[in-house]
C-alpha positions as CSV (number, residue, x, y, z in Angstrom):
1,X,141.8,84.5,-30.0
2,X,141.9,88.2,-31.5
3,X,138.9,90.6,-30.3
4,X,138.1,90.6,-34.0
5,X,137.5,87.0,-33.8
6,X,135.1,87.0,-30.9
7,X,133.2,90.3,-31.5
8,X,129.7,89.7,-30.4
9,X,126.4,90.4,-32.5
10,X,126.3,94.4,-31.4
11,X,122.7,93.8,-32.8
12,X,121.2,91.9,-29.6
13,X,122.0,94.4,-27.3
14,X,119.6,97.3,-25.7
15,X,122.5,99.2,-23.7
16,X,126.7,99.3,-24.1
17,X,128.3,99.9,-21.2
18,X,131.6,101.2,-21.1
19,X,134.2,101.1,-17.9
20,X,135.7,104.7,-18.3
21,X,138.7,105.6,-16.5
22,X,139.8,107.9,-19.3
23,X,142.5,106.5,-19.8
24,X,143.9,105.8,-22.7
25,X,142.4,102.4,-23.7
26,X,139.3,102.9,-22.3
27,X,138.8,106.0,-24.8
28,X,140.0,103.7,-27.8
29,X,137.8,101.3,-26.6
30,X,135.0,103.4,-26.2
31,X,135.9,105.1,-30.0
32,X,135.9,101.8,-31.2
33,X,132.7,101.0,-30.3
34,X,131.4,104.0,-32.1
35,X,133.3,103.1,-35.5
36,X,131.3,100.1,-35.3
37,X,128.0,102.1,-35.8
38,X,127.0,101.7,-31.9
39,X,124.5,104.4,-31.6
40,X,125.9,107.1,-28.9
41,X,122.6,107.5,-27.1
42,X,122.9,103.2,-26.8
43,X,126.3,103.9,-25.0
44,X,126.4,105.1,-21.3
45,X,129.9,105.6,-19.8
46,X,131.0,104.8,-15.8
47,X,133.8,106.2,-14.1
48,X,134.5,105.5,-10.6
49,X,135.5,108.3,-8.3
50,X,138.7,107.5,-6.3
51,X,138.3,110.4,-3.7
52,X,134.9,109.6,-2.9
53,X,133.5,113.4,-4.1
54,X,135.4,114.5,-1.5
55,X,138.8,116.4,-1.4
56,X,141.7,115.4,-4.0
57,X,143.7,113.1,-1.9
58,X,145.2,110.6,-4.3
59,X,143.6,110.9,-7.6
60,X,144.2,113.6,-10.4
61,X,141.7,116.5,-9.6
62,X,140.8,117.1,-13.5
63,X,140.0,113.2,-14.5
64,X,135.8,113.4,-13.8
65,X,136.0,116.4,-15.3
66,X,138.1,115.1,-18.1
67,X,135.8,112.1,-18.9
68,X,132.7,114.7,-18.5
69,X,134.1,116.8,-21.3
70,X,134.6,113.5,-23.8
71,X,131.4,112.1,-22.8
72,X,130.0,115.5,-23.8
73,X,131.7,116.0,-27.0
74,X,130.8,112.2,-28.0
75,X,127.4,112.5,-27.1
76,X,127.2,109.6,-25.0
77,X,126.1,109.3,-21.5
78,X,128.0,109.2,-18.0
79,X,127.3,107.9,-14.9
80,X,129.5,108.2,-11.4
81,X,130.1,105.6,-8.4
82,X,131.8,106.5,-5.6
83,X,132.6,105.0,-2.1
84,X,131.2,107.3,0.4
85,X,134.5,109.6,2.2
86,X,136.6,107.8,-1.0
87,X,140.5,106.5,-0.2
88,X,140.8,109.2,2.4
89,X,137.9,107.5,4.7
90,X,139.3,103.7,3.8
91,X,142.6,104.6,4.6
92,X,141.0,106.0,8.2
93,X,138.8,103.3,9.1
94,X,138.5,101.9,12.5
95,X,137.2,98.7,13.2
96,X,134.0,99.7,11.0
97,X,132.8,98.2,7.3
98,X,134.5,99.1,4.2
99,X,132.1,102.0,3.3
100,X,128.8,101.5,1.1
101,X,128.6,101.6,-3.0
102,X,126.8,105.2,-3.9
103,X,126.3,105.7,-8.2
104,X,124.6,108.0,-10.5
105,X,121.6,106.1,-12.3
106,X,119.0,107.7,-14.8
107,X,116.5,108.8,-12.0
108,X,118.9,109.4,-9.4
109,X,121.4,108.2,-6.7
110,X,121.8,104.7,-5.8
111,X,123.4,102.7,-2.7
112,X,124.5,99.1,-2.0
113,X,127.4,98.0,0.0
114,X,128.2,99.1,3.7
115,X,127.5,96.1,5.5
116,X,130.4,94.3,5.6
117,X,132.4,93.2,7.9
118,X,134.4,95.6,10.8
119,X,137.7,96.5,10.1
120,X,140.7,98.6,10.9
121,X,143.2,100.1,8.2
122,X,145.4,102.9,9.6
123,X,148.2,101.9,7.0
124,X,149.0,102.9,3.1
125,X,148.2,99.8,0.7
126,X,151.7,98.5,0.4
127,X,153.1,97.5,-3.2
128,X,152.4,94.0,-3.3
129,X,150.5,91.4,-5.5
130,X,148.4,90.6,-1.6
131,X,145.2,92.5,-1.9
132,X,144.8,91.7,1.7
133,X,147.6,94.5,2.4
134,X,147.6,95.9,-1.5
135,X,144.2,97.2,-0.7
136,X,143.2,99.8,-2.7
137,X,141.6,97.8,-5.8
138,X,138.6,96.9,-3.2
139,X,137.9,101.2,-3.3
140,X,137.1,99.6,-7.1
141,X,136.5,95.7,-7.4
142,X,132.6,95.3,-7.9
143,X,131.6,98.6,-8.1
144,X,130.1,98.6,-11.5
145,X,128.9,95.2,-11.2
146,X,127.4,96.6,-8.0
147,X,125.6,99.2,-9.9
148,X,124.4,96.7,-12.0
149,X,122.4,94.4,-10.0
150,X,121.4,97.0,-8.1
151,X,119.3,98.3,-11.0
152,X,116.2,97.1,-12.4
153,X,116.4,98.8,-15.9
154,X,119.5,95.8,-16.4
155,X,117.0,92.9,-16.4
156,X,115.2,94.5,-19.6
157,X,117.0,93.9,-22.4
158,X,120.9,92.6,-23.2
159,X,123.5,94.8,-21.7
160,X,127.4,94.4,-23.0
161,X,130.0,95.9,-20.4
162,X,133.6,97.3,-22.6
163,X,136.5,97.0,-20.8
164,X,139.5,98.7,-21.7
165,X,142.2,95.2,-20.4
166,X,144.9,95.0,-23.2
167,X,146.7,92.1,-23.1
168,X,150.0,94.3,-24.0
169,X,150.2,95.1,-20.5
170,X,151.0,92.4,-18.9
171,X,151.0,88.7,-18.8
172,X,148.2,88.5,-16.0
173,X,145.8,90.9,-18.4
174,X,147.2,88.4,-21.7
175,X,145.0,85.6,-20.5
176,X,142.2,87.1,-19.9
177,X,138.9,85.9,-22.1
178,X,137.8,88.5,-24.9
179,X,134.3,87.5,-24.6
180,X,132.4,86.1,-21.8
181,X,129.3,86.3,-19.7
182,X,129.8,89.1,-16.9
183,X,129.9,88.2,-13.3
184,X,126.4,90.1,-13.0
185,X,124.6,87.8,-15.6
186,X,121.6,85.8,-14.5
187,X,119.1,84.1,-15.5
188,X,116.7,87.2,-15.3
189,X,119.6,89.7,-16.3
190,X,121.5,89.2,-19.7
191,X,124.9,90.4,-19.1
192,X,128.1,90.0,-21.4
193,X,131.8,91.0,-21.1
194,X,133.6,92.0,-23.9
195,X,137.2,93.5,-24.1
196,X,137.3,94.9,-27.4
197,X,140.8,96.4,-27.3
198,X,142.6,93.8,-25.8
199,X,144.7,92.6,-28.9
200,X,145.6,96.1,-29.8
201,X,149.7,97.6,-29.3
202,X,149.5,100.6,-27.0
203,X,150.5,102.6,-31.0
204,X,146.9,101.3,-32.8
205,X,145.5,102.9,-29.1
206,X,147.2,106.2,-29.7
207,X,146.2,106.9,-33.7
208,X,142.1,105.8,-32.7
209,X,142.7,108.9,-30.3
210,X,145.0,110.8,-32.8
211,X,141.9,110.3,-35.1
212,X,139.4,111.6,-33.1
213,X,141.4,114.1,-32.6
214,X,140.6,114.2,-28.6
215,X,142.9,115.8,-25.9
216,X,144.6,113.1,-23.9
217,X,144.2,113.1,-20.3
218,X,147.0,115.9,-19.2
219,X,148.6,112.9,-17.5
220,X,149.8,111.9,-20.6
221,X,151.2,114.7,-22.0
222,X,153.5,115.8,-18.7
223,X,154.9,112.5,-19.0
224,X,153.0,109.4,-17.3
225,X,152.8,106.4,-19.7
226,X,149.8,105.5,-17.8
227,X,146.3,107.0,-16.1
228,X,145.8,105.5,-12.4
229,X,145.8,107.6,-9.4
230,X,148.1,110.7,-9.1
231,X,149.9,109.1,-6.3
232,X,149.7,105.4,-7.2
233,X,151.6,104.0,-4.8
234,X,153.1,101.8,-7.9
235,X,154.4,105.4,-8.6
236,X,158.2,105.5,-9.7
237,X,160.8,107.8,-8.5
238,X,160.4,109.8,-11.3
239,X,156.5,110.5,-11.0
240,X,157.5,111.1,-7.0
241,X,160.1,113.3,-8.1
242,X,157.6,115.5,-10.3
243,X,154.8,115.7,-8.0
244,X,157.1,116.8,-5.3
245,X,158.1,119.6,-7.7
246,X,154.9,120.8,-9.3
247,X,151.9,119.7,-7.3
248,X,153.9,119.8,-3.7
249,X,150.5,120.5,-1.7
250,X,149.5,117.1,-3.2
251,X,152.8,115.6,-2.3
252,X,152.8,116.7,1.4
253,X,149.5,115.3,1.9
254,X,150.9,111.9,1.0
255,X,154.1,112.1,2.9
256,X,152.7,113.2,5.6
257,X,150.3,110.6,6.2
258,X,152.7,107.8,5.2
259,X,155.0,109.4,7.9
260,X,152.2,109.4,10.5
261,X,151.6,105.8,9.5
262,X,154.9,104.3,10.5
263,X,155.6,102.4,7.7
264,X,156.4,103.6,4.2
265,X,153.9,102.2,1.1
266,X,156.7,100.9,-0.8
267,X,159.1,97.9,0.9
268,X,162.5,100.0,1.3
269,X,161.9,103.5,0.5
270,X,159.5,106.4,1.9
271,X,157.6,108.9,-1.0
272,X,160.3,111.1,0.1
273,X,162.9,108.9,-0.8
274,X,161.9,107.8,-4.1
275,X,160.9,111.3,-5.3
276,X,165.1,112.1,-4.6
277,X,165.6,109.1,-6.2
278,X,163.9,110.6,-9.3
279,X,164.1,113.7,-12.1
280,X,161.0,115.3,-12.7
281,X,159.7,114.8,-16.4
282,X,160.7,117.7,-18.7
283,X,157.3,117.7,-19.9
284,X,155.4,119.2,-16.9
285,X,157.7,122.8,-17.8
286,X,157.3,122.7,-21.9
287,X,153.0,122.4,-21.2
288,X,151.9,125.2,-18.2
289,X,148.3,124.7,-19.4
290,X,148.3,121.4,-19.2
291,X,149.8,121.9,-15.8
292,X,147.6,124.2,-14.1
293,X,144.4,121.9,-15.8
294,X,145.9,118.8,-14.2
295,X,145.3,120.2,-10.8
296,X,141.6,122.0,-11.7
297,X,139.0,120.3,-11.0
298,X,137.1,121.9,-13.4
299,X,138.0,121.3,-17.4
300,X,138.9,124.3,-18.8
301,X,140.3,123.2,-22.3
302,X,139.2,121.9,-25.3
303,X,138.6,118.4,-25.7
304,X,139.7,118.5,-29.0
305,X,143.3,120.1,-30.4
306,X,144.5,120.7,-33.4
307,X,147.2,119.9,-34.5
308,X,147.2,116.5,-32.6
309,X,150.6,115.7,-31.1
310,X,151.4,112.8,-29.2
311,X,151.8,113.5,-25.5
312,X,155.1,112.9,-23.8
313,X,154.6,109.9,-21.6
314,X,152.7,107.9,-24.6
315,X,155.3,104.7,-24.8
316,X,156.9,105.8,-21.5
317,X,156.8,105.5,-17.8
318,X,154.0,102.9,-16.9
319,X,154.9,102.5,-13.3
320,X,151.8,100.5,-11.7
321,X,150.2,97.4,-10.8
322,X,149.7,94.7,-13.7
């Protein structure tokens, strides 16, 4: 069933909470809700730090500061969660708990989380549909929902999480439900799920944006088809390839502590090897701006340009998990 078909009565709910990578389909997701006449100050957004507010180790360096801007121009709320020490500390940890659950709220800083059980990782998450060794989504699973019932103000009033999930991507994200009750609902705490972009072609995504007439995430326009981490480890040899040859601080990091590890993140090939497998994208030489903002953690650029152009990896590389 389309997400026209099961769009919920925006009318019985207090608060719209949108899942904001900035990515691509979360912002068209996100715009969508305010062509429907979703009030912005009824919106808050949540973005999930990768790095912990620590160092850049995996993730782009601009994206929080990216989503900061948008949320900014739209008017619109933002809140940040974060896993205290981020990847770096996960990837480190030594027969201790998976680290706890911090996140922005209205009135301050929130925690949950910490107090699981003792563990040892030492090794990359390898490329492989096992989350037990393809661990890096447990950095993310439950964190919102964690921030949910970990807050009060969620038990007054009905709350509607957006999701971004298209089922374009894949045939995993093509089943899943348009509309359902989230996994935070209770019967004290009204919570629904709705994925409002999900029977939308990746084209429909890019003219909402085109319309707005917002910047896409610099990603984008030096050639990934796709926002995850800088150094997914889904990357292919051609994103390898250009962060070898334009952030290389970034890729020694990587390299290094996959060479250190003893065992490569993908099955048969080392960072190293994949990036000389690869070309770096043309893109990254035709946009220095872009460049230099991809690795600033602070925004420098407007979040709007005009003329709107669509970026280079729109339709393109979408090395990643599904």
């Amino acid at each position: 069933m389309s997400a026209a078909a099961t769009r919920p009565d925006l009318g019985a709910y207090r608060r719209f909470v949108v899942a904001f990578s900035a990515g691509k389909d979360s912002l068209a997701a996100l715009l969508y809700l305010l062509d429907l006449g979703v009030p912005a100050h009824a919106i808050e957004l949540h973005h999930h730090d990768v790095d912990g507010q620590g160092p850049t180790f995996m993730d782009w360096p601009c994206t929080l500061g990216y989503a900061r801007a948008i949320a900014d121009h739209l008017g619109v709320a933002l809140y940040v969660s974060w896993r205290e020490g981020g990847f770096a500390r996960e990837l480190a940890r030594a027969d201790t708990p998976t680290a706890p659950v911090v996140f922005e709220t209205p009135h301050g800083i929130g925690r949950a989380g910490g107090k699981g059980p003792a563990g040892t990782r030492g090794l990359f998450p390898q490329t492989s549909p096992d989350l037990r060794v393809r661990w890096c989504p447990a950095l993310r699973i439950d964190v919102l929902a964690a921030a949910i019932r970990n807050q009060p103000r969620f038990h007054d009033g009905r709350t509607l999480v957006i999701i971004g999930e298209r089922a374009e991507e894949s045939p995993a994200r093509a089943r899943y439900a348009v509309f359902e009750p989230h996994r935070t609902s209770t019967a004290g705490r009204a919570v629904d799920h709705w994925r409002p972009v999900h029977d939308w072609s990746e084209r429909e995504v890019w003219v909402a944006i085109e319309r707005a007439r917002i910047r896409p995430h610099p990603a984008y326009v030096l050639g990934w088809g796709r926002l995850s981490c800088r150094a997914c480890i889904f990357g292919s040899p051609d994103q390898w390839a250009t962060i070898r040859d334009v952030f290389p601080a970034a890729f020694r990091r990587i390299a290094a502590r996959e060479a250190g590890s003893g065992k490569t993140i993908h099955r048969s090939f080392s960072v190293t090897q994949l990036a000389d497998h690869g070309i770096p994208f043309p893109a990254v030489r035709a946009h220095p701006d872009e460049r230099a903002q991809a690795d600033d953690p602070v925004w420098r650029l407007s979040i709007l340009t005009d003329p709107w152009t669509l970026p280079a990896g729109a339709f393109g590389d979408r090395a990643g998990p599904v």
